[in-house]
N, C-alpha and C positions, 0 to 999 in steps of 0.2 A: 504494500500500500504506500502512495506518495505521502510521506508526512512531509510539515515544512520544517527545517532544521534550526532555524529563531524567530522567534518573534520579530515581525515586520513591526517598524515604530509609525507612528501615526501621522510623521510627515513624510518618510518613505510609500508608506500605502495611499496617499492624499495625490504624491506628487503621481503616483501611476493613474489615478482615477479623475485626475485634474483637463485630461484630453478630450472625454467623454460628456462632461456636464455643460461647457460652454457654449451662452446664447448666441444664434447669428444674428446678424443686421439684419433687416428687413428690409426687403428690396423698397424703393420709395420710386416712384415715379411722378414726370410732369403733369399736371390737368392742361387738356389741349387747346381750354377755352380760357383762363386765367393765369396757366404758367404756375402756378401753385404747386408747392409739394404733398402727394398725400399718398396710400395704400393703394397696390392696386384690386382692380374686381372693387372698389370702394364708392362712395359717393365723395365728390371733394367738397369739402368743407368751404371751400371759401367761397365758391359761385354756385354750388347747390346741384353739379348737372353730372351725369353719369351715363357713358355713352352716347354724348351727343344729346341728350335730353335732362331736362329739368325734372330732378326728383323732388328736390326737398327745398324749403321756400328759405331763404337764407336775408337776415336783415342787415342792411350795407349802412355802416351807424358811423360816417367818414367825415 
C-alpha cells in the first residue's frame, strides 16, 4: 500500500492546490451602441439595449 513517508506541512500542500482554485477574468466586451463595457449574452447597462434592441428602460440623469 502507498503510504506517505511525512507529513506534508500546510504550506507545502496549499502551494500544490494553489493552481487549481484561481478565478478567471471574465471576458468583458464593447456595447455596439454606446461603446460601454459590460458581460457578454448580457443587457448593457448603460443604454439599456441587447442585441440590437431595447430591453430594459434605462434613466440618463446627465
Amino acid at each position: 500500500m502507498a503510504v506517505p513517508k511525512g507529513k506534508v506541512s500546510k504550506a507545502r500542500r496549499d502551494k500544490r492546490r494553489s493552481s487549481h482554485w484561481k478565478l478567471e477574468t471574465p471576458g468583458i466586451v464593447a456595447c455596439p451602441k454606446c461603446g460601454a463595457y459590460h458581460l457578454p449574452h448580457r443587457a448593457c447597462k448603460a443604454c439599456g439595449t441587447y442585441n440590437g434592441r431595447t430591453v430594459i428602460k434605462v434613466d440618463t440623469a446627465e
